[in-house]
C-alpha positions as CSV (number, residue, x, y, z in Angstrom):
1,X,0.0,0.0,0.0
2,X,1.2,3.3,-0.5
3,X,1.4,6.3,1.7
4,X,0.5,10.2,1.8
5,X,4.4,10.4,1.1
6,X,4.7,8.8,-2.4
7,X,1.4,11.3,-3.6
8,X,3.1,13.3,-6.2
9,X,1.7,16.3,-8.1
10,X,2.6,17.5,-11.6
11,X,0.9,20.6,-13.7
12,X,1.6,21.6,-17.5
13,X,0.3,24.4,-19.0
14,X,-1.8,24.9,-21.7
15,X,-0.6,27.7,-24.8
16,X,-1.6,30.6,-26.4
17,X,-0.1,31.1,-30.4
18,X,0.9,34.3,-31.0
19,X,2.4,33.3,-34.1
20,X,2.0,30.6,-36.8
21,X,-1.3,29.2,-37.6
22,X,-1.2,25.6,-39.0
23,X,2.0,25.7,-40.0
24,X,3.2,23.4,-37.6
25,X,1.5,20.2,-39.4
26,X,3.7,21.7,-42.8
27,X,6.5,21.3,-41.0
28,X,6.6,25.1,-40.2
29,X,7.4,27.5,-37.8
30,X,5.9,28.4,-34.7
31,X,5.7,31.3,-32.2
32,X,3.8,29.6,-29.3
33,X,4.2,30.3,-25.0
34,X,2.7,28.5,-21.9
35,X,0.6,29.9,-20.3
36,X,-1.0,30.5,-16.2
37,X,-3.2,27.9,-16.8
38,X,-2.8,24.6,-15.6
39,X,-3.7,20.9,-15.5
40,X,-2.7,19.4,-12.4
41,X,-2.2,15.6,-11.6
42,X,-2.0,14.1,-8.1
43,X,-0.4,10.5,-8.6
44,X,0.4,7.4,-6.4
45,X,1.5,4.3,-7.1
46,X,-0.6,1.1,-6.8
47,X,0.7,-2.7,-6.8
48,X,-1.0,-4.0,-9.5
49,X,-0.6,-3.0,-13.1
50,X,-3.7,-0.8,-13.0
51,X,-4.3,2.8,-13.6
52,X,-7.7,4.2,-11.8
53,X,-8.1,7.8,-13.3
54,X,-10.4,10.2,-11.5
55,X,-11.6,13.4,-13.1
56,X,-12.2,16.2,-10.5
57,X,-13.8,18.5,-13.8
58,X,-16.5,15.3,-15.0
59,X,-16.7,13.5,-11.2
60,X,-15.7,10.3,-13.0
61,X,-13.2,7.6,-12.5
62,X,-11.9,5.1,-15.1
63,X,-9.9,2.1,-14.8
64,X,-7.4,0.3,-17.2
65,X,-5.3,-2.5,-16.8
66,X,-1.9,-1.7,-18.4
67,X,-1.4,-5.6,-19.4
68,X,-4.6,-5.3,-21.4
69,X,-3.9,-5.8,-25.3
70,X,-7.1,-4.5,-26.6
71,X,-7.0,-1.3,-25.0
72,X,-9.1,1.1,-27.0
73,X,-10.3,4.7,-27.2
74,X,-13.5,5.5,-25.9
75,X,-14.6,9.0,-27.1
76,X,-14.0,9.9,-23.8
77,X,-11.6,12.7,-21.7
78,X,-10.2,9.6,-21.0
79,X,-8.6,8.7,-24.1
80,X,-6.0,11.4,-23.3
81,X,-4.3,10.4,-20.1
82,X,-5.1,6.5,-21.4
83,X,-3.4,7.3,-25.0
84,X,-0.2,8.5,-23.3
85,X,0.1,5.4,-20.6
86,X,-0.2,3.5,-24.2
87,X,2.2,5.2,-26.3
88,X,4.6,5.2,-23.6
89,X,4.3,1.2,-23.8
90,X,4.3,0.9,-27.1
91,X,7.9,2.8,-26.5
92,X,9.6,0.5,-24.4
93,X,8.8,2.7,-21.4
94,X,6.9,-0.2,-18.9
95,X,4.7,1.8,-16.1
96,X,4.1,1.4,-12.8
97,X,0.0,1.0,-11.7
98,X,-0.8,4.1,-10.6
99,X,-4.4,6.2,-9.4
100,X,-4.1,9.8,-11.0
101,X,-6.7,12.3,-9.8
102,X,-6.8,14.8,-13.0
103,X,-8.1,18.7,-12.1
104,X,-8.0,21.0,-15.2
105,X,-7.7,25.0,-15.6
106,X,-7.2,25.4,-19.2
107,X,-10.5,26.2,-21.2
108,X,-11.6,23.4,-22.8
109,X,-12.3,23.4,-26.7
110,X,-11.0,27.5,-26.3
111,X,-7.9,26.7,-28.6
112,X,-5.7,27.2,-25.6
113,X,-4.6,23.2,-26.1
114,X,-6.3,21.9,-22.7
115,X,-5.8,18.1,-24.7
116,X,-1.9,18.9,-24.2
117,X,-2.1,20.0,-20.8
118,X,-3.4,16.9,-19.8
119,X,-1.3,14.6,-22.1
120,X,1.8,16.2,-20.6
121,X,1.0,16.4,-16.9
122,X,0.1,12.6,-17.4
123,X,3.3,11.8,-18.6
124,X,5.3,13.9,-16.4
125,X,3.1,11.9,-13.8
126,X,3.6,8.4,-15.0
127,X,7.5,8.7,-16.0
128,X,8.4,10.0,-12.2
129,X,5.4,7.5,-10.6
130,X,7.7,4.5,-12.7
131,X,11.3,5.6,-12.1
132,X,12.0,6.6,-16.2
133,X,13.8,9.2,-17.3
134,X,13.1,10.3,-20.6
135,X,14.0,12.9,-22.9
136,X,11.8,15.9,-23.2
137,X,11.5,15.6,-26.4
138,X,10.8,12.3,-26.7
139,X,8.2,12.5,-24.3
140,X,6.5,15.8,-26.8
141,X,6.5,12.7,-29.6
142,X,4.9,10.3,-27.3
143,X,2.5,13.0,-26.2
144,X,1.5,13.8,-30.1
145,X,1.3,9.8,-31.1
146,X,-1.5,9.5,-28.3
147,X,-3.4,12.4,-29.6
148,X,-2.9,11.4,-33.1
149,X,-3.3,7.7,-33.1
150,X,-5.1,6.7,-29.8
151,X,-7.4,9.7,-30.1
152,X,-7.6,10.3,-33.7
153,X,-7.1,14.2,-34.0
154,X,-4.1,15.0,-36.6
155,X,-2.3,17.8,-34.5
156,X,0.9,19.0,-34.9
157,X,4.0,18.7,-32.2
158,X,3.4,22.7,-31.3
159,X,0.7,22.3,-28.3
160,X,2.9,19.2,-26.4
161,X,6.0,20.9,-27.0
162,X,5.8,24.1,-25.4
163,X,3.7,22.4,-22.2
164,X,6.7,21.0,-21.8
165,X,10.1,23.5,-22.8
166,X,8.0,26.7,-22.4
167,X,9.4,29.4,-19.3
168,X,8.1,32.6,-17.8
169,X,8.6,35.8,-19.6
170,X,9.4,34.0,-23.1
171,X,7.7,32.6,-26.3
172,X,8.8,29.9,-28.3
173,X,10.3,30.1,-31.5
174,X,9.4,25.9,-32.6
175,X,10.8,24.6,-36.0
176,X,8.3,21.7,-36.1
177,X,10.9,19.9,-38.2
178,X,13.5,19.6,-36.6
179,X,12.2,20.5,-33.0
180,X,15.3,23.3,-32.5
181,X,13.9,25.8,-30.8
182,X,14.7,29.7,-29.6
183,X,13.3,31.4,-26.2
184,X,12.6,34.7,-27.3
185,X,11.5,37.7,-24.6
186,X,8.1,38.8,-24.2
187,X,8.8,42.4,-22.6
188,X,7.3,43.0,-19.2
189,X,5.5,45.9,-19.6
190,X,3.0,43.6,-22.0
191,X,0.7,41.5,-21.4
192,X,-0.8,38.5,-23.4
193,X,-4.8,39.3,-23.0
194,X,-7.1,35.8,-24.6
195,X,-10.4,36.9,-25.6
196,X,-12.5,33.4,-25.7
197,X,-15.5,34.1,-27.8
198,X,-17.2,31.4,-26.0
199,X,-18.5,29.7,-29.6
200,X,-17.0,26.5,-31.4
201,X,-18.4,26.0,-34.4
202,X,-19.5,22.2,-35.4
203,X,-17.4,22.1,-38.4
204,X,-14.2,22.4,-36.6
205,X,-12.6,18.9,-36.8
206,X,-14.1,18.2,-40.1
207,X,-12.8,21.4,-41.9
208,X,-9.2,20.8,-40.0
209,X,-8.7,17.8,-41.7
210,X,-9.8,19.1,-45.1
211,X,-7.2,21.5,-45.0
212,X,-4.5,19.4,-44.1
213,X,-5.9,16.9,-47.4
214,X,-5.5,20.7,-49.4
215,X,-2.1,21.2,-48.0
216,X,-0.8,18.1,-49.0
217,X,-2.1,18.6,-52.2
218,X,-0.7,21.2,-52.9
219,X,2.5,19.6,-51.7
220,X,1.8,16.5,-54.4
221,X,1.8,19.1,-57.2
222,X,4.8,21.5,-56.3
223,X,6.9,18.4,-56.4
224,X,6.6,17.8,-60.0
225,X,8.5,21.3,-60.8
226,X,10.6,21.3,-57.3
227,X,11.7,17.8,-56.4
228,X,13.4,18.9,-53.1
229,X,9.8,20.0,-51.7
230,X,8.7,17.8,-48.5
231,X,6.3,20.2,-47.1
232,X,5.2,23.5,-47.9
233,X,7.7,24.8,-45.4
234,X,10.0,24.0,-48.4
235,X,8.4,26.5,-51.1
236,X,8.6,29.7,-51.4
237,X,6.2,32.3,-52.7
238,X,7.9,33.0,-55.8
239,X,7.9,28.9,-56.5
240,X,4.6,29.1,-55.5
241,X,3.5,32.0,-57.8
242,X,5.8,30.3,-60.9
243,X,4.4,26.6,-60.2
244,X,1.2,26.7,-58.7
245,X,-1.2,28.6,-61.5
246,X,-2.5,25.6,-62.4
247,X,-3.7,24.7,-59.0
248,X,-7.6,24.8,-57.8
249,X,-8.1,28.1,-56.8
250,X,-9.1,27.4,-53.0
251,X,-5.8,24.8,-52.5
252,X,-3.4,28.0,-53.9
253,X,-5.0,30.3,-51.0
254,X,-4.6,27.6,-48.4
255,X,-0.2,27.2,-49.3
256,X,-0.3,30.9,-49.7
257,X,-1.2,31.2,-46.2
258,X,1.3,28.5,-44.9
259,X,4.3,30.1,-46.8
260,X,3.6,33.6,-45.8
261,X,3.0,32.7,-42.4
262,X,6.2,31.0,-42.4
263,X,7.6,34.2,-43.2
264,X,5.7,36.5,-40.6
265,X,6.9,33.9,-37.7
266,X,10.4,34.5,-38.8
267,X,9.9,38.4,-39.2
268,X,7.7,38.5,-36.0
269,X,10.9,36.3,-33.9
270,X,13.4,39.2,-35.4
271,X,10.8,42.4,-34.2
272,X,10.5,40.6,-31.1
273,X,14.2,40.1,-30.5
274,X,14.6,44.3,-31.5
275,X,11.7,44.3,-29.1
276,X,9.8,46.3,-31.9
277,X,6.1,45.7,-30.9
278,X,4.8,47.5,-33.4
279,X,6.5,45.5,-36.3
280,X,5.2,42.2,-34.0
281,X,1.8,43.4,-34.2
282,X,1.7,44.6,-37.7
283,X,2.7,41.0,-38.1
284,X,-0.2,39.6,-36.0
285,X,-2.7,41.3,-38.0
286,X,-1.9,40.1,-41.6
287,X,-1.7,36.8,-40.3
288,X,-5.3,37.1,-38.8
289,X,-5.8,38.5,-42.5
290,X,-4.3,35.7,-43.9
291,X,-6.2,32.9,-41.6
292,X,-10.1,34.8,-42.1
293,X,-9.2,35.0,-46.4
294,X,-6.5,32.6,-47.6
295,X,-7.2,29.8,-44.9
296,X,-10.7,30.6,-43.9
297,X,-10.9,29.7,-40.7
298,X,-11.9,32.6,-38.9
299,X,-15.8,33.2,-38.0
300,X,-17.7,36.0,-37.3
301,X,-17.3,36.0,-33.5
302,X,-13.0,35.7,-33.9
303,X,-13.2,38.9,-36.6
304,X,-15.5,41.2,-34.1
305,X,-12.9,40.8,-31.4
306,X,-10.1,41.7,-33.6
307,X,-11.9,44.3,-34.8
308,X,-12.6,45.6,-31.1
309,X,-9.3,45.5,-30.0
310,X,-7.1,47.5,-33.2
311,X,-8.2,51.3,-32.2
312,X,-7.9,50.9,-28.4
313,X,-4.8,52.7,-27.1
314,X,-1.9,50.1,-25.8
315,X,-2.8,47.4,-28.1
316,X,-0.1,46.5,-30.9
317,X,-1.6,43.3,-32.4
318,X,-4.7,41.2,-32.0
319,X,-5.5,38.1,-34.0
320,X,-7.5,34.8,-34.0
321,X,-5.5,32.1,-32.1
322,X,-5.7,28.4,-32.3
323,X,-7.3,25.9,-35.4
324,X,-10.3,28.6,-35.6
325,X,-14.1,28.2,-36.2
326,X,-14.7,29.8,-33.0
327,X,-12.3,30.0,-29.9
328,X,-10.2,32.6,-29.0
329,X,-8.5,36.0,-30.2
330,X,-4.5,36.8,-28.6
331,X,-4.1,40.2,-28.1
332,X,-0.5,41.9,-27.0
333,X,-1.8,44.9,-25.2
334,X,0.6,47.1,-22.9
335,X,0.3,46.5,-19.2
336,X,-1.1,49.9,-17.8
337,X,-4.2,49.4,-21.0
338,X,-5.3,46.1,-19.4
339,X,-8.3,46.6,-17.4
340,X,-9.7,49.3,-19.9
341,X,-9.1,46.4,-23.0
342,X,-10.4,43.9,-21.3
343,X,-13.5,46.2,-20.2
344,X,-14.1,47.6,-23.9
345,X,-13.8,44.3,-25.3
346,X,-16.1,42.5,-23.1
347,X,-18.6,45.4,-23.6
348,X,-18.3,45.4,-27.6
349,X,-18.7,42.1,-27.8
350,X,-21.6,41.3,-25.4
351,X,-23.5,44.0,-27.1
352,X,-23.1,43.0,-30.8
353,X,-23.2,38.9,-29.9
354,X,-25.6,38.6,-26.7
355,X,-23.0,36.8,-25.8
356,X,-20.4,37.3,-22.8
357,X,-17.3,36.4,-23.2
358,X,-14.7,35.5,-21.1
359,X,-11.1,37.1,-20.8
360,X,-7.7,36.0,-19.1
361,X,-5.2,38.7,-19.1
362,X,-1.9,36.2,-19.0
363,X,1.8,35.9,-18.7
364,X,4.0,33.5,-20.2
365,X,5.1,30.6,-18.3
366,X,6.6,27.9,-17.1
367,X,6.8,24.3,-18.7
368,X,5.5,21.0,-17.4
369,X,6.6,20.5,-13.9
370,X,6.9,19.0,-10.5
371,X,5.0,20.7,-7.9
372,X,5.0,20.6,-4.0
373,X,1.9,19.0,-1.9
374,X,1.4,22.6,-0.5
């Protein structure tokens, strides 16, 4: 039996983008940093190779037997913690039985990546629980296989990675090829304000996928004139503009978007680096641009908040963040502006929606971590 002394407790964060909208499944670049919310995991070990996993957000508890072949996804919150215990098997890395009590702060189906969150705590949980020690980036891959292939969403590596390598006062320049990565600083005297329309459209998941098909696509044809080309991260504009003429309309706007925002991360890493926030949110609004008419996956809701936030003094960029459809805006607004954004926003938008939405006025933060009992 185990004691009050072998209860652990992890937390990783979930992540705003402020930079680099599906370009991470391209093999892109990304601009992503963790942020002050969490999902915590309190873990002890059991004797047998079980896992009993209790949600504290649903009141439910599952259990799984780790020897169990057949283990399959349920459509359930607990195909995330149960995908990683699997992928981590299927690695080599054998578990300890463990309960996990699960307790999550990161708005769920926001865009803020509470799926991550939870996929990351639970390994950070299970690793430590079972005496492995594995590579952090290793444990980002295993993360990504269990949303991929034990829950069936085609994400990219962005969301588990900076759960895991994200820290206070920095953003994340990701090169979702090779995983090398850049801290780059956020200034203090700004602050990261999410605007979460409170409305997902249905068509989400479905139109996601789509435009990965129309990615690839667009991929299948470049390489006819440009062998070399893996991903679009590999083609430029002017290939694009030289090669692609011949492509259906709509799968030309969708790698237009991909190779220009590949450009504005890069341009947006440099302004942020010369700490030239108004370059950075010149930057933020032609990617919005770009995401609402190249990509179209902005909504209504997503371009009323941008448009809300541009003329309010203190604010140098404001965009739609996450796979879109609904979700939330990232705004980089100056510190002393933050109470009157967040109460001109709120207003706006309740007015013109009859809807009230919620915003979290956030810093960046640390990565996936061991926490104290107190």
């Amino acid at each position: 039996m185990f004691t009050n002394n072998d209860t652990r407790f992890f937390r990783a964060p979930g992540r705003v983008n402020l930079i680099g909208e599906h370009t991470d499944y391209n093999d892109g670049f990304v601009m992503p940093a963790a942020i002050d919310f969490y999902t915590w995991v309190r873990i002890s070990p059991l004797d047998t190779r079980k896992l009993h996993i209790k949600s504290k957000n649903y009141g439910e508890e599952v259990e799984v037997d780790l020897d169990d072949p057949n283990i399959a996804p349920r459509g359930h919150w607990s195909d995330y913690p149960i995908g990683v215990a699997v992928m981590l098997e299927r690695a080599g890395h054998r578990l300890r039985g463990a309960r996990l009590e699960i307790r999550g702060e990161v708005p769920i189906g926001s865009g803020l990546s509470s799926s991550a969150a939870i996929e990351v705590a639970t390994a950070c949980a299970l690793t430590a629980i079972s005496g492995l020690e594995i590579d952090r980036r290793e444990l980002a891959l295993i993360c990504q296989r269990a949303e991929n292939e034990f829950v069936g969403a085609r994400v990219g590596i962005m969301d588990q990675f900076v759960s895991l390598f994200g820290q206070a006062h920095k953003a994340l320049l990701l090169d979702c090829r090779s995983l090398e990565f850049k801290l780059l600083p956020v200034p203090d005297n700004v602050r990261l304000i999410i605007c979460n329309t409170m409305v997902k459209h249905a068509l989400a998941s479905s139109a996601y996928n789509e435009r990965r098909a129309q990615c690839e696509a667009g991929v299948k044809h470049l390489q006819r004139a440009v062998p070399h080309v893996k991903a679009l991260r590999d083609v430029t504009r002017e290939q694009l503009e030289q090669y692609g003429h011949d492509l259906p309309e709509v799968v030309y706007r969708r790698c237009r978007h991909v190779i220009t925002e590949n450009e504005r991360v890069l341009a947006a890493a440099n302004a942020l680096e010369r700490r030239d926030l108004k370059e950075f949110g010149r930057l933020m609004a032609e990617s919005h641009r770009s995401l609402r008419d190249d990509y179209e996956v902005s909504s209504a809701e997503l371009d009323l908040m941008v448009e809300l936030a541009q003329p309010i003094e203190g604010v140098y960029g404001a965009r739609m963040t996450g796979g879109g459809f609904g979700g939330c805006t990232v705004n980089l607004v100056a510190v002393e502006q933050r109470d009157e954004f967040r109460a001109r926003v709120a207003d706006g938008y309740e007015r013109a929606m009859k809807i009230k939405p919620e915003i979290y006025i956030c810093t960046p933060s640390d990565g996936a971590e061991e926490v104290r009992q107190d």
